[in-house]
Backbone and ligand atoms as CSV (ligand in chain L), in Angstrom:
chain,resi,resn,atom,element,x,y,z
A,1,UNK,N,N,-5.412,-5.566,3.837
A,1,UNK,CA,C,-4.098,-5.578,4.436
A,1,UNK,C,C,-4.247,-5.745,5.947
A,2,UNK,N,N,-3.453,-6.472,6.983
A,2,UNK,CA,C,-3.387,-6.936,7.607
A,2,UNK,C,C,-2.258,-6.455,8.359
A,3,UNK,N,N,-1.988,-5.975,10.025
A,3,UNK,CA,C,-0.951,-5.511,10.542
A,3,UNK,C,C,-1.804,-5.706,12.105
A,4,UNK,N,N,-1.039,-7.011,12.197
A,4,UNK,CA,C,-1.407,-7.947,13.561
A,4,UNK,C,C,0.207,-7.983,14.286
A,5,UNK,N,N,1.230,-7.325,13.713
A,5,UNK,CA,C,2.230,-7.535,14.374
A,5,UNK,C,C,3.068,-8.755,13.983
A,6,UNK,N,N,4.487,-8.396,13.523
A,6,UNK,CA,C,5.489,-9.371,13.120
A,6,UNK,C,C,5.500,-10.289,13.281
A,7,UNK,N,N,5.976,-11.323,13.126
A,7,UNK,CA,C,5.809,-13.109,13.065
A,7,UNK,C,C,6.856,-13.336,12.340
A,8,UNK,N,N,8.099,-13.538,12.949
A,8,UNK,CA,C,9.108,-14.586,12.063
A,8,UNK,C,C,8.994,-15.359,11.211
A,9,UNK,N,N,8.158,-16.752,12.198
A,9,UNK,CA,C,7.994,-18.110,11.413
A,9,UNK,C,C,6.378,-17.830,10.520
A,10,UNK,N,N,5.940,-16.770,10.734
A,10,UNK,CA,C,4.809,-16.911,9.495
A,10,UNK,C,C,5.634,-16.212,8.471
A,11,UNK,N,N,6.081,-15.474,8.439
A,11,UNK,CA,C,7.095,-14.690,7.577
A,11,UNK,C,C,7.709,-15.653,6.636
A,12,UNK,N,N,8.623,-16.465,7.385
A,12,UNK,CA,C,9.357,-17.962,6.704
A,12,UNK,C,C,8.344,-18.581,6.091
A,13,UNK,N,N,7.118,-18.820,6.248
A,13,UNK,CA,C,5.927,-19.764,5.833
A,13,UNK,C,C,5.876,-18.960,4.394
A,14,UNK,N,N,5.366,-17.765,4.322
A,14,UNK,CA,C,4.976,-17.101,3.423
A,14,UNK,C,C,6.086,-17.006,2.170
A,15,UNK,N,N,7.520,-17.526,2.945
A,15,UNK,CA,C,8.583,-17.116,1.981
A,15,UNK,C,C,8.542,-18.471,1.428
A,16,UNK,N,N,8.570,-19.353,2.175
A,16,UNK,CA,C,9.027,-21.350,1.847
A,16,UNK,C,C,7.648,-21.236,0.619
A,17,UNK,N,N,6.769,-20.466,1.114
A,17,UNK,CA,C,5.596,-21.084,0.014
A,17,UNK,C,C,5.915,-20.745,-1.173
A,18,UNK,N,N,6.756,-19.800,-1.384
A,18,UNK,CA,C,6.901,-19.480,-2.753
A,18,UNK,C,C,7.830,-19.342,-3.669
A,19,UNK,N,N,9.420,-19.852,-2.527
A,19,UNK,CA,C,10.575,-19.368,-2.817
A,19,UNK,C,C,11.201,-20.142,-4.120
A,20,UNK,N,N,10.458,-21.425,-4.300
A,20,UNK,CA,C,10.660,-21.775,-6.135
A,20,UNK,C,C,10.297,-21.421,-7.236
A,21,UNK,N,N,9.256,-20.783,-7.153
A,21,UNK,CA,C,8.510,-19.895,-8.156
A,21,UNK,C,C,9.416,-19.159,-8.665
A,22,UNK,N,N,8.922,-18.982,-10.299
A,22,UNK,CA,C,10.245,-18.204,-10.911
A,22,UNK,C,C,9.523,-16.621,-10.579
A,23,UNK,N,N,10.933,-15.950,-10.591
A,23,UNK,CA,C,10.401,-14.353,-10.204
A,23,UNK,C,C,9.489,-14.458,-8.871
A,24,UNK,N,N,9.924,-15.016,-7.428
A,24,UNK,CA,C,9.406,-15.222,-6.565
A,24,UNK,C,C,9.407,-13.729,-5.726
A,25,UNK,N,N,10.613,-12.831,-5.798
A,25,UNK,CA,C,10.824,-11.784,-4.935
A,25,UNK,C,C,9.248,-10.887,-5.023
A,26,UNK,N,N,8.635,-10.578,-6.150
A,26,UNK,CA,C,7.258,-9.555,-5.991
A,26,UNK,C,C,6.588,-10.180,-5.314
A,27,UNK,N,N,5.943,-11.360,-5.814
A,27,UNK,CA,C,4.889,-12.364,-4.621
A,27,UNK,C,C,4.983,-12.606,-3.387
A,28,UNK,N,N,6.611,-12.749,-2.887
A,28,UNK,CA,C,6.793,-12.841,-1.333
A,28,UNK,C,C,6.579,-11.645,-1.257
A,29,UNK,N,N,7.257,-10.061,-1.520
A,29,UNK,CA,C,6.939,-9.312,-0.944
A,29,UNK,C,C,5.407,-9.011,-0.570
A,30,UNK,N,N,4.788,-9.125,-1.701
A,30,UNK,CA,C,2.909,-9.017,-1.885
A,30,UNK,C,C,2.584,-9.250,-0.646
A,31,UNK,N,N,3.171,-10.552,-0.371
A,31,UNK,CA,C,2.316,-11.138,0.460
A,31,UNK,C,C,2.755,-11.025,2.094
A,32,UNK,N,N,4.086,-10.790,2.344
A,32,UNK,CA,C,4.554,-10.068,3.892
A,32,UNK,C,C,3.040,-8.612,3.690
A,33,UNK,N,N,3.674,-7.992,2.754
A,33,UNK,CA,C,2.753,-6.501,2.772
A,33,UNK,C,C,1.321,-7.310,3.011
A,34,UNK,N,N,0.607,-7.877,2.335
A,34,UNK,CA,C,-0.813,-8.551,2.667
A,34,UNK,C,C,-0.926,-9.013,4.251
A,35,UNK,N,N,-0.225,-9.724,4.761
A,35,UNK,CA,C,-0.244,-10.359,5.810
A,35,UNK,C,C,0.185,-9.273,7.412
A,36,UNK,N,N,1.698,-8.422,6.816
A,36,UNK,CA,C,1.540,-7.986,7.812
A,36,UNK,C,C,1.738,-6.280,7.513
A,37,UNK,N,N,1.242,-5.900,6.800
A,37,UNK,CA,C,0.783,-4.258,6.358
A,37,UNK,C,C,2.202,-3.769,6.178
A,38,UNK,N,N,3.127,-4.379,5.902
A,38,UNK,CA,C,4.903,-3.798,5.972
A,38,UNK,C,C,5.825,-4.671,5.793
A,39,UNK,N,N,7.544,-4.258,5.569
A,39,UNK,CA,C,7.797,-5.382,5.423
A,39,UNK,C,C,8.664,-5.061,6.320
A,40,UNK,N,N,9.071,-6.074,7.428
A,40,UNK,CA,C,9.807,-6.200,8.380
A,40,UNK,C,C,11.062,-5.706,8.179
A,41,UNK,N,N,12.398,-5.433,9.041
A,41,UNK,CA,C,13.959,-5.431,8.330
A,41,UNK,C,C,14.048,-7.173,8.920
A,42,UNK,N,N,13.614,-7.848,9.609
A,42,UNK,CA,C,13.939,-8.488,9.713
A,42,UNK,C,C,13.648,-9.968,8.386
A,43,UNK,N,N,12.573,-9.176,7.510
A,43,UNK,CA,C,12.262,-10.178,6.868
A,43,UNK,C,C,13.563,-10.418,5.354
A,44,UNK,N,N,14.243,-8.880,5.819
A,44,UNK,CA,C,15.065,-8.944,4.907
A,44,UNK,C,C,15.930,-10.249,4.472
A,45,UNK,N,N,17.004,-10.249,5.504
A,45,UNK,CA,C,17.687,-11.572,5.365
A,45,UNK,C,C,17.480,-13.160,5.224
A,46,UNK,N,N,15.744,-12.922,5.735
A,46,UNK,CA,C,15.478,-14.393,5.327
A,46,UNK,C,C,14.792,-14.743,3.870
A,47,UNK,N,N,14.496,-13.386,3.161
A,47,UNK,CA,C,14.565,-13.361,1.342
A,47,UNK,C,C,15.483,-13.810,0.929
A,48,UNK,N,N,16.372,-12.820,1.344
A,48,UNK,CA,C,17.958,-13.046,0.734
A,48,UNK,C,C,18.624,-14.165,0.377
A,49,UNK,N,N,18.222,-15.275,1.978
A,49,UNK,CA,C,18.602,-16.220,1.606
A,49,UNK,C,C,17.900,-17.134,1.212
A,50,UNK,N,N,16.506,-17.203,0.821
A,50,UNK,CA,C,15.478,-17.687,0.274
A,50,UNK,C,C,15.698,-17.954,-1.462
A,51,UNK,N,N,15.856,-16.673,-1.328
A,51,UNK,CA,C,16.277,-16.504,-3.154
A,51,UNK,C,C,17.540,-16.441,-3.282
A,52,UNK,N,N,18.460,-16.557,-2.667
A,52,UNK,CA,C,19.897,-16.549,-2.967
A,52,UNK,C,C,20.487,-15.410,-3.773
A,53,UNK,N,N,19.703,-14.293,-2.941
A,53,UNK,CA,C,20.109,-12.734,-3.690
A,53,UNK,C,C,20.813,-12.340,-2.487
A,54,UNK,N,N,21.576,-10.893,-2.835
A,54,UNK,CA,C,22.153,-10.199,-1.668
A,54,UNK,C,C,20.722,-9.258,-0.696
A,55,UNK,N,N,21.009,-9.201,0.251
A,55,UNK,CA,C,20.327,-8.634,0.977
A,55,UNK,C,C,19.828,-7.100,0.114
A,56,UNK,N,N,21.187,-6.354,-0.022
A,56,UNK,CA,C,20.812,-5.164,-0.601
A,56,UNK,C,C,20.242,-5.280,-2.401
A,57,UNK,N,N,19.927,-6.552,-2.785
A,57,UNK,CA,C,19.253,-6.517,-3.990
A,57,UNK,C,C,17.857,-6.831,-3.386
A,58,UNK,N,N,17.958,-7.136,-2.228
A,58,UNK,CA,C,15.997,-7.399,-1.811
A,58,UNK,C,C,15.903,-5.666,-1.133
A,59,UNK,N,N,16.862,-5.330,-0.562
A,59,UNK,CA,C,16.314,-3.814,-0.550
A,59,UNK,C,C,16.289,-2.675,-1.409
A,60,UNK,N,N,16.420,-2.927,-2.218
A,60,UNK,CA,C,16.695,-2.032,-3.860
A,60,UNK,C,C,15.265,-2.898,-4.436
A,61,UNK,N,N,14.804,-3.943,-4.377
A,61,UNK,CA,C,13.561,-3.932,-5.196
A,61,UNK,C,C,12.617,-3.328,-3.903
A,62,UNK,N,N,12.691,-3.630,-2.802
A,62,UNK,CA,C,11.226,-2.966,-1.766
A,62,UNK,C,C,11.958,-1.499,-1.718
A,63,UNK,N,N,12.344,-1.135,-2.354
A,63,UNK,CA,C,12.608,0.639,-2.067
A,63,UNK,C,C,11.678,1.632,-3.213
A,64,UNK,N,N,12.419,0.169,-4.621
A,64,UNK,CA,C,12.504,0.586,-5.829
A,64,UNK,C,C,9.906,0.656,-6.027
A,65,UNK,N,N,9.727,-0.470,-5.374
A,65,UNK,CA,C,8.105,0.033,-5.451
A,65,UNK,C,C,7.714,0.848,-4.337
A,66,UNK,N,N,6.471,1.600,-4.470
A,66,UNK,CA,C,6.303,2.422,-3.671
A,66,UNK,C,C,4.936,1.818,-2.673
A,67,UNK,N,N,4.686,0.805,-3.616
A,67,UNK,CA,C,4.013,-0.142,-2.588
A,67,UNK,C,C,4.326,-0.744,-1.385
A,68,UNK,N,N,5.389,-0.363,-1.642
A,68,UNK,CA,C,6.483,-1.752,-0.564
A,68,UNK,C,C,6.757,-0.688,0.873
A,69,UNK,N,N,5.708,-0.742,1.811
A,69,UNK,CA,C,6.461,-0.160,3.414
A,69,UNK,C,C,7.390,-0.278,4.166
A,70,UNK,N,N,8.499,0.216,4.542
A,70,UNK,CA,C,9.456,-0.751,5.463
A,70,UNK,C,C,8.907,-0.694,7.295
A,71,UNK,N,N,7.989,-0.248,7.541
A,71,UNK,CA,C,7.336,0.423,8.792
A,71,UNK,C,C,5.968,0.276,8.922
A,72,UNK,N,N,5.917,-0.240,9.955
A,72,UNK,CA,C,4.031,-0.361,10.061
A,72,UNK,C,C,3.298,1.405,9.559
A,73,UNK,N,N,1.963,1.175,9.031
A,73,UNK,CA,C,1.381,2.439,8.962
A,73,UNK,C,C,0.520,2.728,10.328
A,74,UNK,N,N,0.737,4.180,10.438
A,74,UNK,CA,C,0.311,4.147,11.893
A,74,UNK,C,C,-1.429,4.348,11.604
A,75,UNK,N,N,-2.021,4.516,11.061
A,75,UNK,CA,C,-3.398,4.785,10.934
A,75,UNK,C,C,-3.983,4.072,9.848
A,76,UNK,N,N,-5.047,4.635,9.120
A,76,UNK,CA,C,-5.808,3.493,7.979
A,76,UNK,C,C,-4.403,4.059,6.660
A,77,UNK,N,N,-4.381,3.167,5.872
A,77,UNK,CA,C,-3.949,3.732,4.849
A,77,UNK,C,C,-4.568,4.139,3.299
A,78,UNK,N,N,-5.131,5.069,3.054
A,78,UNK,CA,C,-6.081,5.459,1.630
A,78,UNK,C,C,-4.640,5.584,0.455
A,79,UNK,N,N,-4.981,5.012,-0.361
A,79,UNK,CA,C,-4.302,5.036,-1.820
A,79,UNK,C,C,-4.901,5.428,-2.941
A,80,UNK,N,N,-4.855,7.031,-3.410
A,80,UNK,CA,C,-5.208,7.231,-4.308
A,80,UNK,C,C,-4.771,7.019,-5.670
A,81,UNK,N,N,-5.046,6.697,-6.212
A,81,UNK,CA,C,-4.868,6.926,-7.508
A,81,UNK,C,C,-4.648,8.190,-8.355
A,82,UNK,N,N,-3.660,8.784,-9.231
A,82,UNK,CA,C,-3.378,9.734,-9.949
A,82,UNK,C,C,-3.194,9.403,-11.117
A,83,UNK,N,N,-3.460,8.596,-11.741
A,83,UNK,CA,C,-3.145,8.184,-13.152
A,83,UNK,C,C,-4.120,8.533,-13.948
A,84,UNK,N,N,-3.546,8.640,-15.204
A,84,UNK,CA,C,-4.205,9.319,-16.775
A,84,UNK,C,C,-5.965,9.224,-16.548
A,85,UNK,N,N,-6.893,7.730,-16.391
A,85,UNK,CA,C,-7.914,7.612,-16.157
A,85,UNK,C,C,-8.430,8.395,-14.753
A,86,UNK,N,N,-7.580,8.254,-13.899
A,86,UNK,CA,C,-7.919,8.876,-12.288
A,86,UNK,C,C,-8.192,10.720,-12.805
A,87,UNK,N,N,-7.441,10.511,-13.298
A,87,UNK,CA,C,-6.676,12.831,-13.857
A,87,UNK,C,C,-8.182,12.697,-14.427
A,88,UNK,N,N,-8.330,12.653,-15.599
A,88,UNK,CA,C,-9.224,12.919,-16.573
A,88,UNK,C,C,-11.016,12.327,-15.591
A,89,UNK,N,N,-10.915,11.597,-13.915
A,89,UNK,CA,C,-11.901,11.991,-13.904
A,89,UNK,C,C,-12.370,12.547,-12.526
A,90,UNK,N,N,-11.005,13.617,-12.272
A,90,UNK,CA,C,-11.263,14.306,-11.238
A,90,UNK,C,C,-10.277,13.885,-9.796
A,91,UNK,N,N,-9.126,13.342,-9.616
A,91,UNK,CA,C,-8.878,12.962,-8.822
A,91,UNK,C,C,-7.794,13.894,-7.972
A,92,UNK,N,N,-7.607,14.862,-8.993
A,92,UNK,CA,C,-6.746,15.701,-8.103
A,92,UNK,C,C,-7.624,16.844,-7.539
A,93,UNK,N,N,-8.903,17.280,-7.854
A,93,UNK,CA,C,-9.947,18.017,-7.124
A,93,UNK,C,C,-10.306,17.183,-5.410
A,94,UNK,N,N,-10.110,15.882,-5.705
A,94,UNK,CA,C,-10.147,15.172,-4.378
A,94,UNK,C,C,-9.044,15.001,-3.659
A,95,UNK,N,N,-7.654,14.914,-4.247
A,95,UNK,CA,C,-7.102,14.962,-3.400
A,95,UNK,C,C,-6.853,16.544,-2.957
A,96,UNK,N,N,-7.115,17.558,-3.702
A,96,UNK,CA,C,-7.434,19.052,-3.141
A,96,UNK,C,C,-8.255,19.329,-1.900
A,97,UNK,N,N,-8.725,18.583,-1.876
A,97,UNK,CA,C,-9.943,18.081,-0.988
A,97,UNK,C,C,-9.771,17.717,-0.025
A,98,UNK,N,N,-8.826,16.358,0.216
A,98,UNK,CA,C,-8.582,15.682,1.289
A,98,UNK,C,C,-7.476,16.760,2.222
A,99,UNK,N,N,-7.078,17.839,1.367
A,99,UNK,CA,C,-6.050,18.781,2.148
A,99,UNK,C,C,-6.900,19.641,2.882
A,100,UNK,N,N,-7.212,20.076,1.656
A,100,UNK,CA,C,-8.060,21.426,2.382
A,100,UNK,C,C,-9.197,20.999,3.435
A,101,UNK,N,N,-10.322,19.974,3.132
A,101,UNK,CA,C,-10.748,19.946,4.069
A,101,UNK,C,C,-10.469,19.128,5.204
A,102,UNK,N,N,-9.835,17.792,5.067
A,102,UNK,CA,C,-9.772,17.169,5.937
A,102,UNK,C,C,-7.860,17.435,6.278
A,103,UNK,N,N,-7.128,18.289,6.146
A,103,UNK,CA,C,-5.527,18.458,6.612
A,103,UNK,C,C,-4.870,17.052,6.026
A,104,UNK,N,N,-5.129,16.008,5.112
A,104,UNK,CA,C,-4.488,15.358,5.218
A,104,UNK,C,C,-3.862,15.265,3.319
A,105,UNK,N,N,-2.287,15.680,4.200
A,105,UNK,CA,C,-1.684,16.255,2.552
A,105,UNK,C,C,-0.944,14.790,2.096
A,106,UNK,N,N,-1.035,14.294,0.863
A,106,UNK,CA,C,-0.845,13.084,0.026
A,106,UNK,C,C,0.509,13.027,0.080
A,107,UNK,N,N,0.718,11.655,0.274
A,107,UNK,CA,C,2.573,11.069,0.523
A,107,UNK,C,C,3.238,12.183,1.919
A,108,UNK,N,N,2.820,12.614,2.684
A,108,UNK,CA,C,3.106,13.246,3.926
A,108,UNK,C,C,3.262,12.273,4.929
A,109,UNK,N,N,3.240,11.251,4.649
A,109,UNK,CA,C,2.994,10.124,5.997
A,109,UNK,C,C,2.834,10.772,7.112
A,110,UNK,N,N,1.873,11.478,7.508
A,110,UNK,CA,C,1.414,11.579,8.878
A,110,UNK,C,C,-0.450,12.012,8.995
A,111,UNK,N,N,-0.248,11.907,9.775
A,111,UNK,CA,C,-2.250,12.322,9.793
A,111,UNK,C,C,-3.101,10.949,10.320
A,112,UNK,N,N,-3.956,11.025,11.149
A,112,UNK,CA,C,-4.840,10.164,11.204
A,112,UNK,C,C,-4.898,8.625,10.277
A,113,UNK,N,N,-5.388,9.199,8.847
A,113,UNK,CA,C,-5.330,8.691,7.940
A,113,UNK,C,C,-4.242,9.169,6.565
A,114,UNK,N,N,-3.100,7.754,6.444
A,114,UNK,CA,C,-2.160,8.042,5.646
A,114,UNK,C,C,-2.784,7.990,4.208
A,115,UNK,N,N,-2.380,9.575,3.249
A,115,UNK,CA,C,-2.877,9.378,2.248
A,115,UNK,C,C,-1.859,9.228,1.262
A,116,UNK,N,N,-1.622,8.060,0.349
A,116,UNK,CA,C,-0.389,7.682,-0.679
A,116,UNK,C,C,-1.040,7.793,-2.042
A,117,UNK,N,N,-0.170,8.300,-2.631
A,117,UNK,CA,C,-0.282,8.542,-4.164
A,117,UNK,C,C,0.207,7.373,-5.194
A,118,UNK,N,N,-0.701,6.302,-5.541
A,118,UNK,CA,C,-0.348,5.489,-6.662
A,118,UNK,C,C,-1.042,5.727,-7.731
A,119,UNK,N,N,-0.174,4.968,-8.976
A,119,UNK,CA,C,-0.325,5.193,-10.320
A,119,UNK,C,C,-0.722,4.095,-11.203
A,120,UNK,N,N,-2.205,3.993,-11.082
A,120,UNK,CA,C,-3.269,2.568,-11.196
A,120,UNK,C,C,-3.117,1.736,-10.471
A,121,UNK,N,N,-4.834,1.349,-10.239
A,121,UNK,CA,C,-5.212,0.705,-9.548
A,121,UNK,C,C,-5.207,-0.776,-10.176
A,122,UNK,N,N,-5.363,-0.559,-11.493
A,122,UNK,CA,C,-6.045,-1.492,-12.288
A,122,UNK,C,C,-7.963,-1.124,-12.409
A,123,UNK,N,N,-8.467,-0.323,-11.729
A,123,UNK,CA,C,-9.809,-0.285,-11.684
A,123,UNK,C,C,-10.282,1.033,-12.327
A,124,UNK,N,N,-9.699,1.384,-13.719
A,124,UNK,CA,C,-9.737,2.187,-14.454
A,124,UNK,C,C,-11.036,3.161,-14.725
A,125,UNK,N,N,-12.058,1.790,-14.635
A,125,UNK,CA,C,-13.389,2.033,-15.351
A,125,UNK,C,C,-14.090,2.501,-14.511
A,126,UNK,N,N,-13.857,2.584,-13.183
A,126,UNK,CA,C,-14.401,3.195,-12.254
A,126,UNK,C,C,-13.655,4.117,-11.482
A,127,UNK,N,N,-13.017,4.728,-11.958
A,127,UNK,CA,C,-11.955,6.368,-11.706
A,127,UNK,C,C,-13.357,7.124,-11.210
A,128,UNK,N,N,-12.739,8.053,-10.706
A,128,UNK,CA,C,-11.630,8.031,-9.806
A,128,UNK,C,C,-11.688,6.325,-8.735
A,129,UNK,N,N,-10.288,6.214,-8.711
A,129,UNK,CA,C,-10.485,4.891,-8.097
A,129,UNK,C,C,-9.415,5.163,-6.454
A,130,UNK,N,N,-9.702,4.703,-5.835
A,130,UNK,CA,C,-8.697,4.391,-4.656
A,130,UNK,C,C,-8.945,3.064,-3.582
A,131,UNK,N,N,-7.678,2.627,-2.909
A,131,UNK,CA,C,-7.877,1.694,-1.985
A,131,UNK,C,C,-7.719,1.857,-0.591
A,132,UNK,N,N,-9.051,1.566,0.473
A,132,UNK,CA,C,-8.718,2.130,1.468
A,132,UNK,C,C,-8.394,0.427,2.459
A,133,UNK,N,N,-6.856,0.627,2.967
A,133,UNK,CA,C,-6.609,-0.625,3.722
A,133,UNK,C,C,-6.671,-1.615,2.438
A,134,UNK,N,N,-6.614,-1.611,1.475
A,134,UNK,CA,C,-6.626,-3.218,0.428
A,134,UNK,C,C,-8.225,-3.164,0.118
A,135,UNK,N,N,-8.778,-1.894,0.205
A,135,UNK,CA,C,-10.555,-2.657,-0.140
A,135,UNK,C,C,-10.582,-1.355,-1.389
A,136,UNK,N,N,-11.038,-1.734,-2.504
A,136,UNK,CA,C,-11.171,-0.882,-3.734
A,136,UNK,C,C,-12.057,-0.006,-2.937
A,137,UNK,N,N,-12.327,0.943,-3.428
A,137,UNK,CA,C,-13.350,2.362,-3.476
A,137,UNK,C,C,-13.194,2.889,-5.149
A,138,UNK,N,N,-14.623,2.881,-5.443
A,138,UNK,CA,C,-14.825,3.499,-6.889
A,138,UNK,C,C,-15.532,4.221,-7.506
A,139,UNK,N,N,-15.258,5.246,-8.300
A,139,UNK,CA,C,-15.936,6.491,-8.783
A,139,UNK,C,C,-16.170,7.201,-7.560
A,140,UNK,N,N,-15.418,7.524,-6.802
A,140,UNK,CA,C,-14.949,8.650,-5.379
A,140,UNK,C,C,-15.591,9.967,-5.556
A,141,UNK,N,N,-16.264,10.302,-4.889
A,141,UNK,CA,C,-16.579,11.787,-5.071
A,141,UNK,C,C,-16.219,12.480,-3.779
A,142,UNK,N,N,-16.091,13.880,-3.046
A,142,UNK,CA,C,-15.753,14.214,-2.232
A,142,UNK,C,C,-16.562,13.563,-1.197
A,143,UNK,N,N,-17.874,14.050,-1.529
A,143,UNK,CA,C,-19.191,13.019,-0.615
A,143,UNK,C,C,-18.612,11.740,-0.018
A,144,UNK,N,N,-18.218,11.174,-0.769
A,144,UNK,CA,C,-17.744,9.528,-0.988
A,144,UNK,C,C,-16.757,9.591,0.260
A,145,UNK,N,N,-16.045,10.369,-0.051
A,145,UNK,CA,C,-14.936,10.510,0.702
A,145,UNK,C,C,-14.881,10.930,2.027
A,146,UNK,N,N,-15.708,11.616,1.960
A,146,UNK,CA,C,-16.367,12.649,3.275
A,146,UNK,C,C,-16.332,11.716,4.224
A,147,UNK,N,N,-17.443,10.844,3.516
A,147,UNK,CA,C,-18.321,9.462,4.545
A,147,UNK,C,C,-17.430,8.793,4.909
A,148,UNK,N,N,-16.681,7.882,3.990
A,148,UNK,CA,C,-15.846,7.239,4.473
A,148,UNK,C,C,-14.605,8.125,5.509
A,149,UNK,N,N,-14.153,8.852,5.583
A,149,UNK,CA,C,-13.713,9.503,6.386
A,149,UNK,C,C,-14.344,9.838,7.788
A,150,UNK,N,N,-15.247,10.321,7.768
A,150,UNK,CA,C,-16.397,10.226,8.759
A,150,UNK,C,C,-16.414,9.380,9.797
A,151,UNK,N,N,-16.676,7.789,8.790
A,151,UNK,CA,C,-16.637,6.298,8.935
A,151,UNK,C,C,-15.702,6.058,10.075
A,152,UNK,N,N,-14.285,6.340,9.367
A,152,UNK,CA,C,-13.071,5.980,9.843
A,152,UNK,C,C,-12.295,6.211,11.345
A,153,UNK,N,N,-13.645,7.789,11.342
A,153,UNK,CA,C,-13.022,8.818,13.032
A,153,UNK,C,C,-14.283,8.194,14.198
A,154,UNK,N,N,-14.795,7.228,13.594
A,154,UNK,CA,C,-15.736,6.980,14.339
A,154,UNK,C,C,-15.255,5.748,15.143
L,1,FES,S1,S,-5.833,5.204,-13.762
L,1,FES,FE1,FE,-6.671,5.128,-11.781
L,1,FES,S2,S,-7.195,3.051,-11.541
L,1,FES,FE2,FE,-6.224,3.121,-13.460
C-alpha cells in the first residue's frame, strides 16, 4: 500500500481504467486504497459519476468494508487476522500481546503502529496470518512480532 499523497488525475486514471468492467465499484476502490493508502472524499464524486451511482451508494459500499479507509493512516498499518484458522492457531494470544506489551490495542486507530482486525487473509495455511502495509506475514509468533515491531521503531 502506497500513501504518497492525493492525486486527482491519477485517481481519474485508476477510475477510467476500469469504469466498464462489470461490478467495477470493489476494483476501483482496491485500487485508490493500493495506490493511495485511503480513499479520498474527493474521490467520491468522481465514482459516482464514473459508475453512474449516487454518491451516497459509493459511500455505503466504502463504509460497508472495513478495508476501505476514508483518511490517510498515520503510521504503518498491521492487519491481523481473527478468523476461525487465525483463532484455532493462536491469534488472539498475539493480539494480547500487541496490548500488553507493545500498548497497541486492535481497531483503536491510534498508536505508532495502527493495529486492524480482519477476517481472512486468504493465507489460511499459514495462520496465524497478518498484513503489515500490504506485505503478508505468516505463522506470527510473538517473537515474529516483536522483531518486526522492533524493525518498524527503527
Ligand atoms: S483465517 Fe486467518 S488468514 Fe484465513
Amino acid at each position: 500500500m502506497v500513501d504518497s499523497g492525493w492525486s486527482e488525475a491519477e485517481a481519474k486514471a485508476l477510475i477510467d481504467a476500469r469504469r466498464h468492467e462489470k461490478g467495477a465499484m470493489l476494483p476501483i476502490l482496491h485500487d485508490l486504497m493500493h495506490r493511495f493508502g485511503y480513499i479520498d472524499e474527493a474521490a467520491i464524486p468522481l465514482i459516482a459519476s464514473a459508475l453512474n451511482v449516487s454518491k451516497a451508494e459509493t459511500v455505503g459500499v466504502i463504509s460497508f468494508y472495513h478495508d476501505f479507509r476514508r483518511t490517510p493512516a498515520e503510521g504503518p498499518v498491521l492487519k491481523i487476522c481473527r478468523a476461525e484458522s487465525c483463532q484455532a492457531a493462536g491469534c488472539e494470544d498475539l493480539v494480547d500481546h500487541l496490548e500488553r506489551r507493545h500498548g497497541l490495542v486492535a481497531d483503536s486507530h491510534h498508536g505508532r503502529v495502527q493495529v486492524e482486525t480482519v477476517y481472512c487473509l486468504g493465507h489460511c495455511a499459514a495462520s496465524p496470518a497478518a498484513m503489515l502495509d500490504g506485505e503478508p506475514m505468516a505463522r506470527l509468533t510473538r517473537e515474529s512480532l516483536d522483531a518486526c515491531l522492533a524493525e518498524i521503531a527503527r
